[in-house]
C-alpha positions in Angstrom: -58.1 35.9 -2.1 -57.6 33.1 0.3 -58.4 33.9 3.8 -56.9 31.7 7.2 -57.6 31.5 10.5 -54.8 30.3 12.6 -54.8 27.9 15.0 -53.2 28.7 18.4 -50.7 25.1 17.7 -49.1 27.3 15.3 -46.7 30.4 15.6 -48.5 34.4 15.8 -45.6 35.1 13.2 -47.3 33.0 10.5 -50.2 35.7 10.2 -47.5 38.0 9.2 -45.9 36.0 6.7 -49.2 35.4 5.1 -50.6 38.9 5.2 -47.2 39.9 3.5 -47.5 37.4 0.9 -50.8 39.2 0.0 -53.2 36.7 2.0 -56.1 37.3 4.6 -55.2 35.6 7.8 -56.4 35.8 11.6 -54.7 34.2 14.9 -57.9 32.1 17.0 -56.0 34.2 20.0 -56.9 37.9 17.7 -60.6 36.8 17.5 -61.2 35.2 21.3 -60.7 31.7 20.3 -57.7 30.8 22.3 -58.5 27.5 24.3 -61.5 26.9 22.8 -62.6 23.4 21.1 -61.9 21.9 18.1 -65.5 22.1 17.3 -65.5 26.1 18.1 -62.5 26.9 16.0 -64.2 25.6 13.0 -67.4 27.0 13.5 -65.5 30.2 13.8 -63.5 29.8 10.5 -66.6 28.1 8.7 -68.9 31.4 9.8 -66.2 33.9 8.6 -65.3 32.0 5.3 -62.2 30.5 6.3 -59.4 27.9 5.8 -58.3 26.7 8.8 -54.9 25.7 9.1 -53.3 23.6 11.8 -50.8 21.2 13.2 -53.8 18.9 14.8 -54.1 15.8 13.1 -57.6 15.4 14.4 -58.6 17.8 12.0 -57.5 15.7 9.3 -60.6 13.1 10.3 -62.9 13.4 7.5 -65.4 11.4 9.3 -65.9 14.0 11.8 -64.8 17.1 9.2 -66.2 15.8 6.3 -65.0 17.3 3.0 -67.1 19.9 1.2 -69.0 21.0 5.2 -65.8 23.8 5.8 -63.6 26.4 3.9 -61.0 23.9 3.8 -58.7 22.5 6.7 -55.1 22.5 6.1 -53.1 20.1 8.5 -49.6 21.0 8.6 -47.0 18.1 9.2 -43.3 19.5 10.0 -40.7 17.9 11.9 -40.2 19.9 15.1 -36.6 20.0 14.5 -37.7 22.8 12.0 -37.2 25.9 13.3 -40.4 28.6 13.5 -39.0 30.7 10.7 -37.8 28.1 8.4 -41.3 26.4 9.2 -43.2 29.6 8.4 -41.6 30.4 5.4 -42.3 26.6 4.1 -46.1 27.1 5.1 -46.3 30.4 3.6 -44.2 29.3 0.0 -47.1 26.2 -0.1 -50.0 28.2 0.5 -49.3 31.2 -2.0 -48.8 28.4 -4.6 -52.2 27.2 -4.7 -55.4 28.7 -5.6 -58.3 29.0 -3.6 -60.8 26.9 -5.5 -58.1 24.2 -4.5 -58.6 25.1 -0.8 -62.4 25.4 -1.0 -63.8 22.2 1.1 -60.8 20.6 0.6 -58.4 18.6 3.4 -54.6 19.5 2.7 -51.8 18.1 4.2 -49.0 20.0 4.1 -45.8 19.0 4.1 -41.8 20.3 3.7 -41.7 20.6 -0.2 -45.6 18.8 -0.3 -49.0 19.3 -0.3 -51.8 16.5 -0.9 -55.2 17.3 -1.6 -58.5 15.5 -0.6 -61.7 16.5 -1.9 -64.8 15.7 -2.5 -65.6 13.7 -5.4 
């Protein structure tokens, strides 16, 4: 089973929607990561055997994340026009469609309707 942690760019409600979609997933504010740097945050999800998923683009840097060293970074790309739920529900529809060997070390970007995959050759 695929398990996330959260970052504090994206909505508290997306925990739910994963859990209920039969995931594992943690908020960084649930586990004393809130404000805490990039660097941290990964450490944190990289310890505990964790995706992270975000809305920073700076995670998508495989230069400084490089592909194969993490759980797997998803970096979510939605229009803020979206609203939280219909965002959320997009997020949550992509992630329970893939499996977690695709995650695994992986960069995803995940977009309305999309996800590309970068890994490590």
């Amino acid at each position: 089973m695929a398990r996330f942690l959260i970052d504090e760019n994206l909505p508290y409600s997306l925990v739910a929607s994963l859990v209920a979609a039969g995931l594992e997933a943690e908020h960084v504010r649930d586990v004393g990561l809130r404000g805490k740097s990039d660097e941290e945050v990964l450490a944190y999800a990289v310890a505990h055997g964790m995706a992270l998923l975000s809305r920073d683009s700076g995670f998508a840097n495989i230069l400084k994340y490089p592909l194969g060293s993490h759980g797997g970074i998803a970096v979510l790309r939605y229009p803020n026009e979206l609203s939280v739920t219909g965002m959320v529900q997009s997020v949550t529809d992509a992630l329970v469609s893939i499996r977690n060997e695709q995650i695994a070390g992986a960069l995803l970007i995940v977009e309305p309707g999309n996800i590309r995959f970068r890994r490590q050759t």
